[in-house]
C-alpha positions as CSV (number, residue, x, y, z in Angstrom):
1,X,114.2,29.2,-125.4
2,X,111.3,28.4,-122.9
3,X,109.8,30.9,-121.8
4,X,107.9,28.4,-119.1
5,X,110.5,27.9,-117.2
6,X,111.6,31.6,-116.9
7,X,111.3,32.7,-113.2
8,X,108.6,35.6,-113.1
9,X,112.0,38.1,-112.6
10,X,113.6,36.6,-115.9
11,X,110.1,36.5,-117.9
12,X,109.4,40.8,-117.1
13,X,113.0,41.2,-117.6
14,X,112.9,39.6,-120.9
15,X,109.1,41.7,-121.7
16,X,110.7,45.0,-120.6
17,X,113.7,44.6,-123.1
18,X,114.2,45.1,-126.7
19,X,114.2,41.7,-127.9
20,X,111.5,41.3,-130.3
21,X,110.0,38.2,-127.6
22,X,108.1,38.3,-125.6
23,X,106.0,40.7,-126.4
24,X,102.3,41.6,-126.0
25,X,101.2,38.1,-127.3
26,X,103.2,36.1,-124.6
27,X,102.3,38.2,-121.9
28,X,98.6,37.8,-123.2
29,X,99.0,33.9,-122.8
30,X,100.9,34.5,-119.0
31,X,98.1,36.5,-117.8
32,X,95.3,34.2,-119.0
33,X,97.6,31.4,-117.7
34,X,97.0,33.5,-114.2
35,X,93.6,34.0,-115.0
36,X,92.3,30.4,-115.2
37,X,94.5,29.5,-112.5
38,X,92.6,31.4,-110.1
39,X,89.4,29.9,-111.1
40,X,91.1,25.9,-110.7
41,X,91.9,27.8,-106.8
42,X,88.6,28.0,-106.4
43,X,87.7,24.3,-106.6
44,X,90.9,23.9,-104.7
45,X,88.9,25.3,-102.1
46,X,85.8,24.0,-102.5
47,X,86.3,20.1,-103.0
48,X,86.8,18.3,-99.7
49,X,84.2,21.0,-97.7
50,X,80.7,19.3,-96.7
51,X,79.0,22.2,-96.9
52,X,79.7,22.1,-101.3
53,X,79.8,18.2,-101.3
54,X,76.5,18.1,-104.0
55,X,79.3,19.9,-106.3
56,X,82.7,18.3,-105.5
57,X,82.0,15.9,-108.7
58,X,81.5,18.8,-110.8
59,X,84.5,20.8,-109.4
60,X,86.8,18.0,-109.5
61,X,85.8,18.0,-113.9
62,X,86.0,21.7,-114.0
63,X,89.8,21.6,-112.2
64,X,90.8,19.1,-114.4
65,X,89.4,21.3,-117.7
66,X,91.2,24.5,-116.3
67,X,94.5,22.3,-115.8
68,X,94.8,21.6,-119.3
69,X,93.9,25.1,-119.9
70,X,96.5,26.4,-118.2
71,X,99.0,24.3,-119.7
72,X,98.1,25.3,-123.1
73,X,98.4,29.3,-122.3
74,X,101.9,28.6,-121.0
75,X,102.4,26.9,-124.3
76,X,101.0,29.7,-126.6
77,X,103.6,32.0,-125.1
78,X,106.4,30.0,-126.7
79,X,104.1,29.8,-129.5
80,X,103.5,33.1,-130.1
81,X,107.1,33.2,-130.0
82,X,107.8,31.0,-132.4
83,X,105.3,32.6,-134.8
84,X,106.5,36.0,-134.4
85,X,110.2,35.4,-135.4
86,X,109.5,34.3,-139.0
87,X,107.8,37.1,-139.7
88,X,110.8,39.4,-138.5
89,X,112.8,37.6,-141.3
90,X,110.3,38.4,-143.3
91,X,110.2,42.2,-142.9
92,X,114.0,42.2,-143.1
93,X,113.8,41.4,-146.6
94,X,114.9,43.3,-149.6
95,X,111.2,45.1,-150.8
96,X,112.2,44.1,-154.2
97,X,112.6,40.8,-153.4
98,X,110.0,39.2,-156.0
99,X,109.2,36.4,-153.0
100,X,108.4,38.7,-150.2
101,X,105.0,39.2,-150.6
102,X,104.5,35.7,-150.6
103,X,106.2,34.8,-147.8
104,X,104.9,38.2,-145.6
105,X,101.4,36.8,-146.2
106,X,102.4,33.4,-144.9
107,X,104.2,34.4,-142.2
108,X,101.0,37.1,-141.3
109,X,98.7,33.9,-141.0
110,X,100.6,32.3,-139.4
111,X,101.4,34.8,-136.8
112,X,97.4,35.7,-136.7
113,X,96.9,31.8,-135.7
114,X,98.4,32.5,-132.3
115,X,96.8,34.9,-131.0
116,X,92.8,33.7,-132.5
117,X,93.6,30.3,-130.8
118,X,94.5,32.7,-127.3
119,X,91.3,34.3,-127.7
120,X,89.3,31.2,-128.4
121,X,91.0,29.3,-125.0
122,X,90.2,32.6,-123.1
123,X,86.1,32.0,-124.0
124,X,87.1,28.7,-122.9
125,X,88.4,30.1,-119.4
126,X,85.7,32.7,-118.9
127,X,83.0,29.6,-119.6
128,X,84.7,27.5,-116.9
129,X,85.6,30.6,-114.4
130,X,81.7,31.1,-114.6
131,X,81.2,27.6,-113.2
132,X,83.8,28.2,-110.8
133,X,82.5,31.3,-109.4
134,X,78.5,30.2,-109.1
135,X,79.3,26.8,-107.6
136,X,82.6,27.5,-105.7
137,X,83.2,28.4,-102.0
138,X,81.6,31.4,-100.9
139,X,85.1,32.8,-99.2
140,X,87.3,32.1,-102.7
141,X,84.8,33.5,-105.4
142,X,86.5,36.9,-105.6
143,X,89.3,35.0,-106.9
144,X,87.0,33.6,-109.3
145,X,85.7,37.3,-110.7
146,X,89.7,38.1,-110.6
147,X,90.5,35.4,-113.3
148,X,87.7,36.5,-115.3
149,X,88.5,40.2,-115.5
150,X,92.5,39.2,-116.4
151,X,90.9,36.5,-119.2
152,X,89.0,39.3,-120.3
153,X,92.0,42.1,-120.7
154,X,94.4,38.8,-122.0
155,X,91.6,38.4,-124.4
156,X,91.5,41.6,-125.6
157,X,95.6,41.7,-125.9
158,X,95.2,38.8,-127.9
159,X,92.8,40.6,-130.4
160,X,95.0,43.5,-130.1
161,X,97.9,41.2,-131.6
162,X,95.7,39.4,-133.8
163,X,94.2,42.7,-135.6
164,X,97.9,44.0,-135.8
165,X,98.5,41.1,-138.1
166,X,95.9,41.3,-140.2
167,X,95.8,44.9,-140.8
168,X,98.9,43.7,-143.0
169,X,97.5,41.2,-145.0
170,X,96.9,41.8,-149.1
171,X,94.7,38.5,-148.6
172,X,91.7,40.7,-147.1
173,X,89.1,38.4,-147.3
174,X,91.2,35.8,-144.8
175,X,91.9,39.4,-143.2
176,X,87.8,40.4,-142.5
177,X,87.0,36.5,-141.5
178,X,89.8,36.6,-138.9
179,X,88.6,40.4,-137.8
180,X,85.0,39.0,-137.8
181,X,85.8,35.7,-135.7
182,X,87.7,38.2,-133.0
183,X,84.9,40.5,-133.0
184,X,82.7,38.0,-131.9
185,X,84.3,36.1,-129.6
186,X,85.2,39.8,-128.0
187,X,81.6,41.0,-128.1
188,X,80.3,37.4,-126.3
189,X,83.3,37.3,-123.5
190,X,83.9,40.3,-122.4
191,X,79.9,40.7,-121.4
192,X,80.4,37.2,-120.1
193,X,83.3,38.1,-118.0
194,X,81.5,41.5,-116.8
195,X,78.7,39.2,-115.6
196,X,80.5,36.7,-113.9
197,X,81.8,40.0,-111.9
198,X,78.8,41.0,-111.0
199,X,77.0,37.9,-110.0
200,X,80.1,37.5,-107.7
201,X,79.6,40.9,-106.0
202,X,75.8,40.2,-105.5
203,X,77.3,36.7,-103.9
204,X,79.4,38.7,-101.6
205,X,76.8,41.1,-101.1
């Protein structure tokens, strides 16, 4: 399945059943999908307008950066997929199976994988969205403090994901460098994002 070509009806009709995808993971790659997509509006917006011609180089970069960035959330939500499902197997195993503690801590890392690389892409988004909102058009930055605030909660739904997997592991020092690598990302983006906000309001005034 491909979850990118779902229509937005099929994708929260899918989310709201009980099938084990998507889940919290995929929906944490949609909405920072939305998120970065809102910044690339605002140098829709801006590029082409005399008054921000010094910056149209610039936004023109910065629109092609948060294309690819898109692209790749839309492709962690199959991945997350993809990295969940093994690890279903996995739990449906026998607990006296002599190989499943093996196999559950290779399945745990690889399901962690998915959601460090979401939260890494989302500093990623919140960097660029910051460009996006001081440089952009005055009458499109709100849209640029919007996709920072959804980075920011997909962000944390990826570290919500990500802890949930590692909580598991037997391996605890892979678990604590993991934990340690969310934390900090969390701790930097989510005062970045909060900033971003508020230099947007003071723009609007």
């Amino acid at each position: 399945m491909d979850f990118r070509n779902y229509s937005l009806n099929q994708f929260t009709e899918s989310l709201s059943s009980k099938d084990p995808v998507p889940g919290g993971g995929g929906a944490s790659a949609l909405a920072a999908a939305v998120g970065v997509s809102l910044g690339e509006m605002v140098g829709s917006l801006t590029v082409g307008k005399k008054k921000y011609a010094d910056t149209e180089a610039d936004m023109r970069v910065w629109m092609e950066e948060a294309e690819k960035l898109r692209n790749e959330f839309l492709s962690l939500i199959n991945g997350d997929a993809e990295a969940f499902l093994p690890l279903s197997e996995v739990y449906r195993l026998p607990k006296e199976d002599p190989s499943r503690g093996e196999k559950m801590e290779t399945a745990l890392v690889s399901a962690a994988a998915v959601p460090m690389r979401l939260m890494e892409l989302c500093g990623q988004a919140i960097d660029l969205i910051g460009r996006f909102g001081e440089k952009g058009s005055r009458l499109a930055i709100s849209d640029a403090a919007t996709g920072a605030v959804i980075c920011r909660g997909a962000m944390r739904g990826a570290w919500i994901n990500l802890k949930v997997n590692t909580s598991a592991m037997k391996d605890r020092e892979t678990a604590v460098m993991l934990e340690q690598r969310g934390e900090e990302l969390l701790m930097r983006y989510e005062q970045e994002a909060e900033l971003i906000y508020e230099k947007v309001m003071e723009r609007i005034g």
